[in-house]
C-alpha positions as CSV (number, residue, x, y, z in Angstrom):
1,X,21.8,32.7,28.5
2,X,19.4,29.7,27.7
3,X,17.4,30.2,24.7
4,X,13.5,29.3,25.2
5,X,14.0,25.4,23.7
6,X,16.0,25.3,26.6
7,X,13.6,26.4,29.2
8,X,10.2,25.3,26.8
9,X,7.9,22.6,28.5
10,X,5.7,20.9,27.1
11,X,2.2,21.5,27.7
12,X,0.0,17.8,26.7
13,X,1.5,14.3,25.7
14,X,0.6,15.0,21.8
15,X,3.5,17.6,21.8
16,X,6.0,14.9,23.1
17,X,8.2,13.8,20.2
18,X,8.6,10.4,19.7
19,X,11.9,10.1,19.8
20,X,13.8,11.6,23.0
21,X,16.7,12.6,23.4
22,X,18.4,14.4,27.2
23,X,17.2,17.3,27.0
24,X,13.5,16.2,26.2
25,X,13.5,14.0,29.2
26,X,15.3,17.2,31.1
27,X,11.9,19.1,30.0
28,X,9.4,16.3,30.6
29,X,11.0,15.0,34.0
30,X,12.5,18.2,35.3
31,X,15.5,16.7,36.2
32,X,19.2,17.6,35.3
33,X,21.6,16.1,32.9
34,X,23.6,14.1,34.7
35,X,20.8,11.9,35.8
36,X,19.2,11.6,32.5
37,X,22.5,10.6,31.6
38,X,22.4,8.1,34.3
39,X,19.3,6.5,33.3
40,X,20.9,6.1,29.7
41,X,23.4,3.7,31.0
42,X,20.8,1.8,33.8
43,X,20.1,-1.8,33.2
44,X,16.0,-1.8,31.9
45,X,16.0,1.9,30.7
46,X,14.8,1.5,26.8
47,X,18.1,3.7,25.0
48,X,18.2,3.5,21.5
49,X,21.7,4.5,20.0
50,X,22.1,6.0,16.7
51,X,25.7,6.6,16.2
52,X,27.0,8.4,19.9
53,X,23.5,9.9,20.4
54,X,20.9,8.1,22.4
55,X,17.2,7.9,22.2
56,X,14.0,7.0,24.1
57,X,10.6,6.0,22.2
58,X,8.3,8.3,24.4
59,X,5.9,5.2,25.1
60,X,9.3,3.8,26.5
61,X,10.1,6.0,28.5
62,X,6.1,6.5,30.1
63,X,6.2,2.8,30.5
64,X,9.7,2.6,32.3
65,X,8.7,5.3,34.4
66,X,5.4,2.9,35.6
67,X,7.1,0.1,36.4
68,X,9.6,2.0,38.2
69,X,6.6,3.9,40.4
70,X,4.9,-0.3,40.2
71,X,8.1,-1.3,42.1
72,X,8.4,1.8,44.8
73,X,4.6,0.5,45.8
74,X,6.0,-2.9,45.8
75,X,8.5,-1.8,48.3
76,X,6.9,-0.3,50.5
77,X,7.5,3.3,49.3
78,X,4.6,5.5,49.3
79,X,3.8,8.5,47.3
């Protein structure tokens, strides 16, 4: 059973720490795991590693997440 930090999302920016780690970005983006985990190792994705954990500044990650929605547009790709 998942406890409720598991399920939790967060309800305005201001509760967003400022340091994430996976299972922030699993609460914020709604995706699994696995593909936060892939985003840790893209090329361009703003990880910070302490020791084996990794990290994401929240303005980081709001900012990678523009340009990657900037460079859909630029694409052709169309919300």
């Amino acid at each position: 059973m998942m406890d409720s930090k598991e399920t939790s999302k967060y309800c305005s920016v201001e509760e967003i720490p400022l340091f994430l780690d996976a299972n922030d970005i699993v609460r914020i983006l709604g995706v699994s795991k696995t593909n936060v985990y892939y985003m840790f190792r893209a090329d361009g994705f703003p990880t910070i590693s302490i020791g084996k954990r990794k990290f994401v500044r929240k303005e980081k990650l709001f900012s990678w997440l523009e340009t990657q929605e900037n460079a859909a547009d630029d694409y052709g790709f169309h919300r």
